[in-house]
C-alpha positions as CSV (number, residue, x, y, z in Angstrom):
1,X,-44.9,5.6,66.2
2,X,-46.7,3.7,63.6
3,X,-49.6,1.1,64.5
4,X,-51.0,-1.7,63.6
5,X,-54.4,-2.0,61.4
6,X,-56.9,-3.8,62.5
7,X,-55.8,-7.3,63.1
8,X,-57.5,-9.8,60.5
9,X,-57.9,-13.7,61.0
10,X,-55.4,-15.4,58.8
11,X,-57.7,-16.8,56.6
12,X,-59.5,-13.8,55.8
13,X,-56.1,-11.9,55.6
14,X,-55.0,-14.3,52.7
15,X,-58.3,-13.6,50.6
16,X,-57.7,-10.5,51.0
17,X,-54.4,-10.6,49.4
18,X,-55.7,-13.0,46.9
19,X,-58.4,-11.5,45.7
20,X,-56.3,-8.1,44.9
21,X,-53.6,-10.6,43.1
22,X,-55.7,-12.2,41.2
23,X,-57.4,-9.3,39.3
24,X,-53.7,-7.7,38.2
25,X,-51.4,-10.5,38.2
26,X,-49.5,-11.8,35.2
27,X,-50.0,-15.5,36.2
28,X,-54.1,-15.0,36.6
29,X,-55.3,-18.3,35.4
30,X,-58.8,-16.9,35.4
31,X,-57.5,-14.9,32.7
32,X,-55.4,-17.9,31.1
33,X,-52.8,-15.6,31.4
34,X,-50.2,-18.3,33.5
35,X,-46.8,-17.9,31.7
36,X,-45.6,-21.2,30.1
37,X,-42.9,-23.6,28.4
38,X,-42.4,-26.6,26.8
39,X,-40.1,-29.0,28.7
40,X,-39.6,-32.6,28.3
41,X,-41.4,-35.4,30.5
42,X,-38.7,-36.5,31.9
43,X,-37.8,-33.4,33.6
44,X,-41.2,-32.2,34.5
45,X,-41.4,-33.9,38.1
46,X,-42.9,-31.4,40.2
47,X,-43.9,-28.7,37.9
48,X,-47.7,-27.6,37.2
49,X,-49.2,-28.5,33.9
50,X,-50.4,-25.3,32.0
51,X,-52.9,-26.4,29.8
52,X,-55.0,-29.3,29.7
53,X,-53.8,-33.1,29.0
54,X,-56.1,-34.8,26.8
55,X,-55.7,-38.7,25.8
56,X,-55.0,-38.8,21.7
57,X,-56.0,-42.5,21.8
58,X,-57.3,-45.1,23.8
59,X,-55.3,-46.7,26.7
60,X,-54.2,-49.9,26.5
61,X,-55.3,-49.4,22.4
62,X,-56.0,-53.1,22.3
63,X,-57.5,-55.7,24.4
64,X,-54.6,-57.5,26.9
65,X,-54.1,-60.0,29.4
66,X,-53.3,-59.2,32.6
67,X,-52.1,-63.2,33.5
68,X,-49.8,-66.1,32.2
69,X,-52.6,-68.5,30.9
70,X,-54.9,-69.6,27.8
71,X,-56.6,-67.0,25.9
72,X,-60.4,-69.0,25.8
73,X,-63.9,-68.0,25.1
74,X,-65.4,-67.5,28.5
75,X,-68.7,-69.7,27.7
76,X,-66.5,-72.6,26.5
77,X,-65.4,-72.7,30.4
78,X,-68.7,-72.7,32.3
79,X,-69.2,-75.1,34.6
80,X,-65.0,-76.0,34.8
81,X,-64.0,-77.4,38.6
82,X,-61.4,-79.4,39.9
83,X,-64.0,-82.4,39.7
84,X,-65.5,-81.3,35.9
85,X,-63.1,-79.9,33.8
86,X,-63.6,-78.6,30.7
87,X,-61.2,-79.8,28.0
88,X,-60.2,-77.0,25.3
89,X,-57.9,-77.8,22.2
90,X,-54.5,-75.8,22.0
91,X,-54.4,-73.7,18.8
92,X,-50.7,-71.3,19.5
93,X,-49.4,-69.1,21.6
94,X,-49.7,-65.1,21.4
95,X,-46.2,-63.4,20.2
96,X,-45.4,-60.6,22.4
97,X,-45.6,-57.8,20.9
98,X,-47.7,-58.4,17.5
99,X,-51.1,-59.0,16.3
100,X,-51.9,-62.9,17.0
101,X,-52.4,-64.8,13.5
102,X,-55.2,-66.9,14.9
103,X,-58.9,-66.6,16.1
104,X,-60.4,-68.6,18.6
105,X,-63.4,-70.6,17.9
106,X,-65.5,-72.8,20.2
107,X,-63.7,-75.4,21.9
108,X,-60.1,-74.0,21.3
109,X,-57.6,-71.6,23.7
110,X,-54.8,-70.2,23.2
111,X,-51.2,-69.7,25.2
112,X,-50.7,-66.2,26.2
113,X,-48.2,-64.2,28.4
114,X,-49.0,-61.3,30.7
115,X,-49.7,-58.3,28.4
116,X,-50.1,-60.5,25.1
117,X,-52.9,-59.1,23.0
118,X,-55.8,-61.2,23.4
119,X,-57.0,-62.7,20.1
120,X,-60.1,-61.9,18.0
121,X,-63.1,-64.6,19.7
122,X,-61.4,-64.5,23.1
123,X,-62.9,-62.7,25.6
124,X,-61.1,-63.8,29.0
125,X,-57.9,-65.8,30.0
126,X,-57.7,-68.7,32.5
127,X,-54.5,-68.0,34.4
128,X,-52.0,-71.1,33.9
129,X,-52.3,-72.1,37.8
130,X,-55.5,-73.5,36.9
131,X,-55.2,-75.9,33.8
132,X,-53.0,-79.1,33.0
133,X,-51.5,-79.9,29.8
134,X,-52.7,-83.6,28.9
135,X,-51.6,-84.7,25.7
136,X,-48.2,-85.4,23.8
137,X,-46.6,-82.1,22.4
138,X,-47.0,-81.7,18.8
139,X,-44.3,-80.0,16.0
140,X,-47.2,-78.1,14.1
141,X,-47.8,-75.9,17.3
142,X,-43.7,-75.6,18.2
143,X,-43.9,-78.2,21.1
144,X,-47.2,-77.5,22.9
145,X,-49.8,-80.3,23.5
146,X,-52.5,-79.8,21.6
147,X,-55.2,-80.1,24.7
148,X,-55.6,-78.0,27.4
149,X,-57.4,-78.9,30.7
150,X,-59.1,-76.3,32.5
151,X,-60.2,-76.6,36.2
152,X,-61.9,-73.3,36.9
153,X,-64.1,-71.6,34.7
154,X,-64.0,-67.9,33.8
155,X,-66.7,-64.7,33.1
156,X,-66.7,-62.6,30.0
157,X,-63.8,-60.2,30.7
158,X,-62.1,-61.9,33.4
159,X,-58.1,-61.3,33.7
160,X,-58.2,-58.9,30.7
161,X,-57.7,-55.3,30.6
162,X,-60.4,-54.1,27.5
163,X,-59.6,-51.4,24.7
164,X,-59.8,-48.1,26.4
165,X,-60.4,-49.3,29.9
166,X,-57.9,-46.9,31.5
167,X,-58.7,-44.1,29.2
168,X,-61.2,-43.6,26.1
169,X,-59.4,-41.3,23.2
170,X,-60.0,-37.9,24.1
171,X,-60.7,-38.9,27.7
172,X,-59.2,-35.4,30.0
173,X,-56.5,-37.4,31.7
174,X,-54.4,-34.1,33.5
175,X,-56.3,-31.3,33.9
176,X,-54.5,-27.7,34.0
177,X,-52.6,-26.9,37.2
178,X,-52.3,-30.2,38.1
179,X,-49.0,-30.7,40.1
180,X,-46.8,-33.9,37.9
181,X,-45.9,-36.8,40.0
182,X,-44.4,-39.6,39.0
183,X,-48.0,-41.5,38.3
184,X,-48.3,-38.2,35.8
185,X,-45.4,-39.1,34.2
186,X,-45.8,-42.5,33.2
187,X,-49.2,-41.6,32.2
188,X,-47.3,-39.2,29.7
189,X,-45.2,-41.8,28.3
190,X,-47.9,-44.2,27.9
191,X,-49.9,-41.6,25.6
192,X,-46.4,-40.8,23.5
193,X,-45.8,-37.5,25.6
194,X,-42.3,-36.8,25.6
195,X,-42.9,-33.2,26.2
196,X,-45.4,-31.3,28.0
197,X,-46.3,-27.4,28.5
198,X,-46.0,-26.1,32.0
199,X,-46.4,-23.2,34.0
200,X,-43.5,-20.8,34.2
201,X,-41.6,-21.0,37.5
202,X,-42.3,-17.6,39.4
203,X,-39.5,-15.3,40.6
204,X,-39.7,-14.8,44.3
205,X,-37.5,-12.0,45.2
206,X,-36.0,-13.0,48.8
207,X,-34.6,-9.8,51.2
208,X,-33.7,-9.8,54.5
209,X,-33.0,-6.9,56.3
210,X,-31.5,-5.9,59.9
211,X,-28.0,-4.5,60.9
212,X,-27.3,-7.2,62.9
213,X,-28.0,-10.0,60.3
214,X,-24.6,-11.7,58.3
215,X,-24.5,-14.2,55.8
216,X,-24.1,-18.1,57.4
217,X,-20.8,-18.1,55.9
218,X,-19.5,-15.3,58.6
219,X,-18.5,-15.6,61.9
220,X,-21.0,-13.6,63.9
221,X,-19.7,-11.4,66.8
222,X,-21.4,-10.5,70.0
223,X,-24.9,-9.3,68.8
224,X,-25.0,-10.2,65.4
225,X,-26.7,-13.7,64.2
226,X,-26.5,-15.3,61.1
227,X,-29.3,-15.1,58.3
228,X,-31.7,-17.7,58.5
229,X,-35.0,-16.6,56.8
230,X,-33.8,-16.5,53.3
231,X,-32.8,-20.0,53.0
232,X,-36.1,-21.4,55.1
233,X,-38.1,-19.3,52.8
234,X,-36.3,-19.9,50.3
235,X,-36.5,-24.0,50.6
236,X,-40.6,-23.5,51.0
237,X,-40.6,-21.5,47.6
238,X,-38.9,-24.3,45.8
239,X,-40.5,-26.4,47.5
240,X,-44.1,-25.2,46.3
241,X,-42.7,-24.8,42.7
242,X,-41.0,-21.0,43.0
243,X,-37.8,-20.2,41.6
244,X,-35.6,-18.4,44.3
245,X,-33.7,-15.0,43.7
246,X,-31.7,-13.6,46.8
247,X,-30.9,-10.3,46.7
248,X,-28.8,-10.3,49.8
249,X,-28.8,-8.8,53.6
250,X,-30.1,-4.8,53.7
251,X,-29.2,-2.2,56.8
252,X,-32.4,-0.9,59.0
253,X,-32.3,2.5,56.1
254,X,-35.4,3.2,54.5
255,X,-33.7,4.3,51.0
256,X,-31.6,1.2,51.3
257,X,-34.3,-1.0,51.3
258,X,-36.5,0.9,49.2
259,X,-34.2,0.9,46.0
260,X,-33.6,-3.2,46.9
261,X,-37.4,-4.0,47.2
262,X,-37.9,-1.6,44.1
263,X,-35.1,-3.5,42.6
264,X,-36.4,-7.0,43.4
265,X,-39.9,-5.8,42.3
266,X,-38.7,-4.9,39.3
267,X,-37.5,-8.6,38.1
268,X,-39.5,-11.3,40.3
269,X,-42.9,-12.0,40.4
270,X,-43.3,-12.2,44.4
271,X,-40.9,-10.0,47.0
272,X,-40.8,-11.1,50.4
273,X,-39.0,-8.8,53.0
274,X,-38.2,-10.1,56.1
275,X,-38.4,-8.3,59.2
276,X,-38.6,-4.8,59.5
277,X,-43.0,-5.5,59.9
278,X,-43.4,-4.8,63.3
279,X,-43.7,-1.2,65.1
280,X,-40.8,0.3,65.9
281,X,-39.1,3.1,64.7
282,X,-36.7,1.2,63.1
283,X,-39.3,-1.5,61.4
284,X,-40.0,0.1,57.7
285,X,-41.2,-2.3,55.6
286,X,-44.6,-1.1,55.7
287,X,-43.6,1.9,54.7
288,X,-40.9,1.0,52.1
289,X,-43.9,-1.0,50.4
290,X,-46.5,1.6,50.0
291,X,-43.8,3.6,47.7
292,X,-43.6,0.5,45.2
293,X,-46.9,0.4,43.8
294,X,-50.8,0.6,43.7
295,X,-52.3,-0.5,46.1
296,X,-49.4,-1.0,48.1
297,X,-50.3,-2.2,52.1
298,X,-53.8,-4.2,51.8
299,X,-52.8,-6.1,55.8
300,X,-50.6,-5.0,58.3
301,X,-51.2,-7.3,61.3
302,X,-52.6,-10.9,61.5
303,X,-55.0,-12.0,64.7
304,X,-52.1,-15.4,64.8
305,X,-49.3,-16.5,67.0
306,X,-46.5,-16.7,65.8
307,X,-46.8,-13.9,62.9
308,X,-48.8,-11.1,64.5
309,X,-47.1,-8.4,62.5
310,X,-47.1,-9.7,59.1
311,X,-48.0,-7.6,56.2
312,X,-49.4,-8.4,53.1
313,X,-49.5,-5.9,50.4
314,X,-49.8,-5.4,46.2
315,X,-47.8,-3.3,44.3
316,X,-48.5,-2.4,40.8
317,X,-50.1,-6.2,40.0
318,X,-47.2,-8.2,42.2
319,X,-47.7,-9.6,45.9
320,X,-45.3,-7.9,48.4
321,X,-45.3,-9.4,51.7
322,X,-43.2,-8.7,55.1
323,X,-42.7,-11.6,57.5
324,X,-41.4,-11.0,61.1
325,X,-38.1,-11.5,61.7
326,X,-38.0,-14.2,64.2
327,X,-37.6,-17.5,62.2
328,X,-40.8,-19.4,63.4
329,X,-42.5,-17.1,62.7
330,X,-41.5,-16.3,59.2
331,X,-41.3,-19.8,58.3
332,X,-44.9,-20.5,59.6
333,X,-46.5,-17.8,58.1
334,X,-44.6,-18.4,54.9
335,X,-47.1,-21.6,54.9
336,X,-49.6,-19.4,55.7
337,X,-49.0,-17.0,53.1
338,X,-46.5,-17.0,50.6
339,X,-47.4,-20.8,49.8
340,X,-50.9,-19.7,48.1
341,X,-49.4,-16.9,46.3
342,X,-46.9,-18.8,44.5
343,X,-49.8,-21.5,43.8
344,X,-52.0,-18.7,42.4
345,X,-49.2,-17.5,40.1
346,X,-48.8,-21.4,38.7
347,X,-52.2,-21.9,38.4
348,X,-52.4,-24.7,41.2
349,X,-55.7,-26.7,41.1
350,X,-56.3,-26.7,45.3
351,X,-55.0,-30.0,46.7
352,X,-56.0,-30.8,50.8
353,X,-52.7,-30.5,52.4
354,X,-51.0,-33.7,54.2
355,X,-53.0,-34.2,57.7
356,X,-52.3,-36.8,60.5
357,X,-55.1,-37.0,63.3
358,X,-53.3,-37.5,66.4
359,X,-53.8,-37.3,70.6
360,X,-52.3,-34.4,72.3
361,X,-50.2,-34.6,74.8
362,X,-50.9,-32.2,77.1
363,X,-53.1,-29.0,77.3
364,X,-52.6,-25.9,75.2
365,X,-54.1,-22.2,76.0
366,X,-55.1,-19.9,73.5
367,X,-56.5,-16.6,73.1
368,X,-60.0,-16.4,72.3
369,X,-60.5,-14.3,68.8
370,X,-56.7,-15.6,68.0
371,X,-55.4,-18.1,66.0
372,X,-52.6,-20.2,67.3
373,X,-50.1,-22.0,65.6
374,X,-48.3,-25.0,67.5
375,X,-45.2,-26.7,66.3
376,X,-45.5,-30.7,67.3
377,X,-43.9,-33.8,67.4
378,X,-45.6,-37.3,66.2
379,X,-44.6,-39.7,68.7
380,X,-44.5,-43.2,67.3
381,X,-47.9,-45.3,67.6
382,X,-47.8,-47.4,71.1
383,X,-47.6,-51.2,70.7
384,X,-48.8,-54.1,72.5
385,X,-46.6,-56.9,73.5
386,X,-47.9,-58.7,71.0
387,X,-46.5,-55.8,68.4
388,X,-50.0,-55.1,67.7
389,X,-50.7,-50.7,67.1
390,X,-52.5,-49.2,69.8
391,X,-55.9,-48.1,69.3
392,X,-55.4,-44.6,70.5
393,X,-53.0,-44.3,67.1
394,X,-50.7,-41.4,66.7
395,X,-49.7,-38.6,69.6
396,X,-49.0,-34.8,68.8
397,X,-46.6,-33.7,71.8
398,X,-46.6,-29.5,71.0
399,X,-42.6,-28.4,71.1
400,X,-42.8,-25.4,73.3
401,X,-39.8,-22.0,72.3
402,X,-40.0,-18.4,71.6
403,X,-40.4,-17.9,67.7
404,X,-36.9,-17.1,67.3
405,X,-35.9,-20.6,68.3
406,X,-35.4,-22.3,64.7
407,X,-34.7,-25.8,66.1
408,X,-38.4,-25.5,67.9
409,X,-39.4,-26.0,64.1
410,X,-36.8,-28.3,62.5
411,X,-37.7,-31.0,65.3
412,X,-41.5,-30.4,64.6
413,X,-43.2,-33.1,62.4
414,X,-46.3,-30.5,61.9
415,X,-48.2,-27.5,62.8
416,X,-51.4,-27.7,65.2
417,X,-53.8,-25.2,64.5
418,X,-56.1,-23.8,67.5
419,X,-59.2,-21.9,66.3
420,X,-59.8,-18.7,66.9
421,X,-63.3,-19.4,68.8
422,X,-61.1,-21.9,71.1
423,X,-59.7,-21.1,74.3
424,X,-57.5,-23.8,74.1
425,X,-57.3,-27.6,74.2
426,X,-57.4,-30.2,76.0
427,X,-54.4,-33.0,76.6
428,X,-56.4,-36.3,75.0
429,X,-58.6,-34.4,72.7
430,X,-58.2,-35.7,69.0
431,X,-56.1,-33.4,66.8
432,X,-55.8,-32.6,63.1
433,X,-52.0,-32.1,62.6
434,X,-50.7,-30.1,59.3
435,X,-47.4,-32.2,58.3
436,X,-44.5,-30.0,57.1
């Protein structure tokens, strides 16, 4: 019967597979070898950029006001208060959208609108909340007064946004592998972007395998269950920017699955093979993988819980990887592992994932030397009676099921990771929780 290697902590496990990706892979962006297109903006929300962004002019490319109020020259206003205004004389009002006609010169002002370009000798805008208009309107300036009376006085700058002030021409405004958001995007567009190279999407080759396993659509009978791992998996590779290819359900037959992962191999980027990793005679993936390619198995067996008998392996340049069959456990060490190899293939600058610190509930065991994995639940912040948040803040309650429970996961808000050099927790110790 075949064994186990030597069980590896997770994190070393993933360099491990990383560092044997990254040398053959087509995607190395060490290499600048990532794969890309040209799509437009608009439909670039969540993709990874593939080269770097760089500013072609300044942003804003002229000086603006960010206020309704009176264009002035900041000195002309020192001193200004409710009980010593300064009284400037009305010149015109900034067009939207054009080049103002007019300069300001000492003593004068001019009406301008929030993002009006400011005109040449202003250098600061007094919002409109704190002058007056004293004097009759006159024709020659299209029925303003023609004297303005400021009660607060302004600095050099003040309420305008300068040339350049968000970016300087040139500026690196999105570095490569960035992932676009929608902050991104109108970025883009404010730079004239409508269209923006981005890293390839990479194929990830889904099989599941197991002669009791149907398709969701079927109505199982006694012993059989429904396939579950290659849409979980499936939503976490879209999710992290992967396009999905499902090559269906695969009896427990070692040629079977061989000419599918060969198959799969063949025309995606990533394969993941679901159950089949542990050690039974009918569990073959480990074996199935070491006929696709050099080097073939690098990990068989992870020092975790859930996920002990995952194996990670390259074949001929591509990551392979076999994820126990029980969904919790696939699903969690699909975060674990098949998340950073689809980020390696798109180039993915490294982000900190999404953390909540948070009170457990009650006290967890571990095994020292293993790392545990804990689906929880975020209770909702305690209140006073005076609807004031509690000090003690947010509460992780662990969801406790057998990894083959999926609903132990789909009510879980995060994962709780225990160390391996821990024995456990303790209910009211402060957690770090891993939102999902």
């Amino acid at each position: 019967m075949p064994e186990f290697l030597t069980l590896l902590p997770p994190d070393q496990a993933r360099d491990e597979l990383l560092s044997h990706f990254s040398q053959t892979a087509p995607f190395d962006q060490t290499q600048g070898r990532i794969d890309s297109e040209s799509i437009e903006v608009v439909h670039a929300l969540g993709r990874f950029t593939a080269s770097d962004v760089f500013a072609p002019h300044p942003l804003p490319g002229f000086p603006r006001t960010t206020v309704d109020g009176y264009a002035v020259r900041a000195r002309d206003t020192f001193g200004a208060s409710d009980s010593l205004p300064a009284y400037l004389k009305l010149i015109g009002e900034v067009p939207m959208g054009d080049t103002p006609s007019f300069e300001i010169g000492a003593g004068q002002c001019a009406l301008i609108h929030t993002g009006g370009m400011l005109p040449n000798g202003a250098d600061a805008v007094v919002m409109v909340e704190y002058t007056q208009q004293i004097s009759d309107v006159s024709k020659d300036l299209g029925g303003l007064p023609r004297e303005i009376e400021i009660f607060k006085s302004v600095a050099d700058g003040e309420n305008v946004i300068r040339i350049g002030e968000d970016v300087a021409q040139n500026q690196l405004v999105i570095p490569k592998g960035t992932k676009i958001r929608p902050a991104e995007i109108g970025g883009l567009m404010a730079l004239g972007f409508t269209s923006i190279s981005v890293a390839k999407k990479p194929r990830v080759g889904l099989i599941s395998t197991g002669d009791e396993v149907i398709d969701p659509g079927q109505t199982p009978r006694p012993g059989q269950v429904r396939d579950i791992n290659s849409y979980t998996l499936g939503a976490l590779v879209e999710k992290s920017g992967g396009e999905v290819v499902r090559y269906g359900i695969f009896s427990d037959q070692f040629q079977v699955l061989k000419e599918a992962a060969a198959k799969a191999l063949s025309e995606c980027d990533l394969v993941i093979i679901t159950a089949g990793s542990s050690a039974s005679t009918r569990d073959m993936t480990a074996d199935v993988i070491r006929t696709l390619g050099e080097p073939g198995v690098l990990v068989h067996g992870i020092n975790t819980r859930p996920g002990k008998p995952t194996i990670l392996g390259v074949c001929n340049g591509k990551a392979v990887i076999g994820l126990p069959g029980n969904p919790v456990s696939a699903l969690v060490n699909g975060y674990l592992f098949v998340v950073p190899v689809i980020e390696k293939c798109l180039g993915a600058l490294p982000k900190p994932k999404a953390t909540v610190q948070a009170k457990l509930t009650v006290n967890l065991s571990s095994q020292a030397g293993r790392e545990d994995w804990w689906p929880v639940k975020l209770l909702r912040p305690e209140r006073s009676p005076e609807g004031a948040k509690s000090k003690d803040g947010w509460q992780a309650e662990p969801i406790f099921g057998k990894s083959n429970l999926i609903f132990t996961l789909a009510s879980a808000d995060g994962l709780l990771r225990i160390h391996p050099d821990a024995t456990g927790l303790s209910a009211g110790e402060i957690v770090e929780v891993i939102l999902i």
